[in-house]
N, C-alpha and C positions, 0 to 999 in steps of 0.2 A: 822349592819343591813344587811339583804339580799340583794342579787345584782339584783332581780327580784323587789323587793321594788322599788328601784335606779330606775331600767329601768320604769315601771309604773311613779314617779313621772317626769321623764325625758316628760313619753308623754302626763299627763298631762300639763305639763307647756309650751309644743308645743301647745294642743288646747286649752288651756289658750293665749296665745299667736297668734294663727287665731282669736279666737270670737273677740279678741279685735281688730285686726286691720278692721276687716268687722263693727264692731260698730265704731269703727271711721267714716271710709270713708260710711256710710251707708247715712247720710243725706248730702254729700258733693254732689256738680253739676253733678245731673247725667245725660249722653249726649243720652243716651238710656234704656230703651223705657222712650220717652216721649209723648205718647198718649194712651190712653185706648185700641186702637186697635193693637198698638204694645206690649201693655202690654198683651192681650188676643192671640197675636201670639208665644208667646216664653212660653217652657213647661221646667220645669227640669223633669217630666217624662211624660209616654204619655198620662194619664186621665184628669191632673192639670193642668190649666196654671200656671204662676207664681205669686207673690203677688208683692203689690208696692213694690219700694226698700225706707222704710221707717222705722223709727223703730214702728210705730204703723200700719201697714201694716207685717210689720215681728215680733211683737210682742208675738204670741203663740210660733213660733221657739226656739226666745230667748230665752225665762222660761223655757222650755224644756230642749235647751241648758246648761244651766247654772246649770237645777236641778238634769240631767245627769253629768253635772264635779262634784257637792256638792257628788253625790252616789260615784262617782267614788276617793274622796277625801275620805269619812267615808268609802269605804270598806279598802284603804290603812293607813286610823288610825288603824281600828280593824284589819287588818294584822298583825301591826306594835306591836300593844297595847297588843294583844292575843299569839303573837309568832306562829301563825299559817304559816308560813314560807314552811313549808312541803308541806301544802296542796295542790296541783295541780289546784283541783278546783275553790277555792277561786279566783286564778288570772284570773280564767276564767267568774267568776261573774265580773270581770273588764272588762274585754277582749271584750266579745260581746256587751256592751252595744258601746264601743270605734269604732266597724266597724261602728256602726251607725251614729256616730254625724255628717258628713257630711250633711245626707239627712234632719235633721232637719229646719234649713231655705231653705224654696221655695223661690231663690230670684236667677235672673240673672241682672247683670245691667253692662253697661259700664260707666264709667267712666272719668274724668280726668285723674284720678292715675291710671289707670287700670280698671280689670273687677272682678267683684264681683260674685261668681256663689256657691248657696248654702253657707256654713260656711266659704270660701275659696275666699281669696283676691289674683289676682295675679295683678304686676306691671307692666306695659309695658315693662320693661329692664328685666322681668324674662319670658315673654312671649317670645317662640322662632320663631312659627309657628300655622297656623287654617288650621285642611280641613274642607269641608261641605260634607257629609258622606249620600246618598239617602239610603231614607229610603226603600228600597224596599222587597221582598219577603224572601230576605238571613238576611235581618238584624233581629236584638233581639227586637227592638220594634213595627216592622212588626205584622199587629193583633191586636195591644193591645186598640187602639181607631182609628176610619174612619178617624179622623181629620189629625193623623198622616203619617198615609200611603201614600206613594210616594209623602214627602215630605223631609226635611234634617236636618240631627243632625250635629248640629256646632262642634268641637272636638278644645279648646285650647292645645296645649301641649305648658307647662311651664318647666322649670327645676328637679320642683320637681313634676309633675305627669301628669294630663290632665282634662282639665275641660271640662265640654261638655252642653248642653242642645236643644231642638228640636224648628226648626224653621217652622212653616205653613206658612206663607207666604212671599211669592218671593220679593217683595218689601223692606219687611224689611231686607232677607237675601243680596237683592245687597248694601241693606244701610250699613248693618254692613259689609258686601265685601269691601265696599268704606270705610270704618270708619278704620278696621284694617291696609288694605294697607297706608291710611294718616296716622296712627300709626307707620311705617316701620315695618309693620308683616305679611308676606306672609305668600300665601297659597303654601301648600309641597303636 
């Protein structure tokens, strides 16, 4: 088999591997948002809030989720099947669909085990550090809705990348200030 093959199923079986642990910990104790107004404070971008962190609250994600790994499984049969090996493009009908599957679940939640943000479980022991990032004139979601402006985008960095999503209201951002530090995870 080709080695471009290999690498594809490699990164399927990594998001094979996120969706699943986020559907675990998806209905386990979640310590935040627990109220509709903090639910309606937290955005993973700046037009959307976020949805419960439930599976029938993240229900549209999932299907999404799962019907984008199924395309991205049958393009690497008919790779495999076809010997289209050569082709350039083909890996690239893989390729773009794969930068997306992050943003398909709208869900930020903390946790027992950690924090949950979009498709992406991180655990407290892989969390290293949070800044809270204002949203102001220089930043990239500056503009994009009234709600978010000169307010702050939380920023996890974990080991393997950074999780982020936008907070409106002060309140809940000193709760989660207060939640991560009794986590042992400072702000850098």
């Amino acid at each position: 088999m080709n080695v471009m093959i290999w690498i594809f199923i490699a990164i399927l079986i990594y998001y094979v591997y996120r969706i699943t642990q986020v559907l675990i910990r998806l209905d386990q104790s979640v310590i935040l948002p627990a109220t509709v107004e903090e639910l309606k404070s937290i955005r993973k971008e700046p037009q959307k809030t976020v949805k419960p962190p439930s599976y029938s609250g993240q229900k549209t994600g999932i299907i999404f989720y799962i019907l984008l790994l199924l395309y991205i499984t049958g393009m690497l049969i008919l790779i495999w099947q076809v010997q289209f090996a050569d082709s350039v493009m083909l890996y690239f009908l893989i390729l773009l669909p794969v930068l997306r599957l992050s943003d398909f679940l709208n869900l930020f939640a903390v946790t027992e085990a950690g924090v949950l943000c979009g498709a992406r479980f991180a655990s407290w022991k892989s969390i290293q550090s949070y800044t809270f990032v204002p949203i102001d004139i220089n930043h990239r979601y500056y503009g994009h809705s009234k709600v978010v402006n000169d307010k702050h985008e939380l920023r996890i960095k974990t080991r393997l990348g950074t999780l982020s999503c936008i907070i409106t209201n002060e309140d809940l951002k000193a709760k989660l200030e207060k939640l991560l530090n009794a986590k042992e995870v400072y702000g850098g």
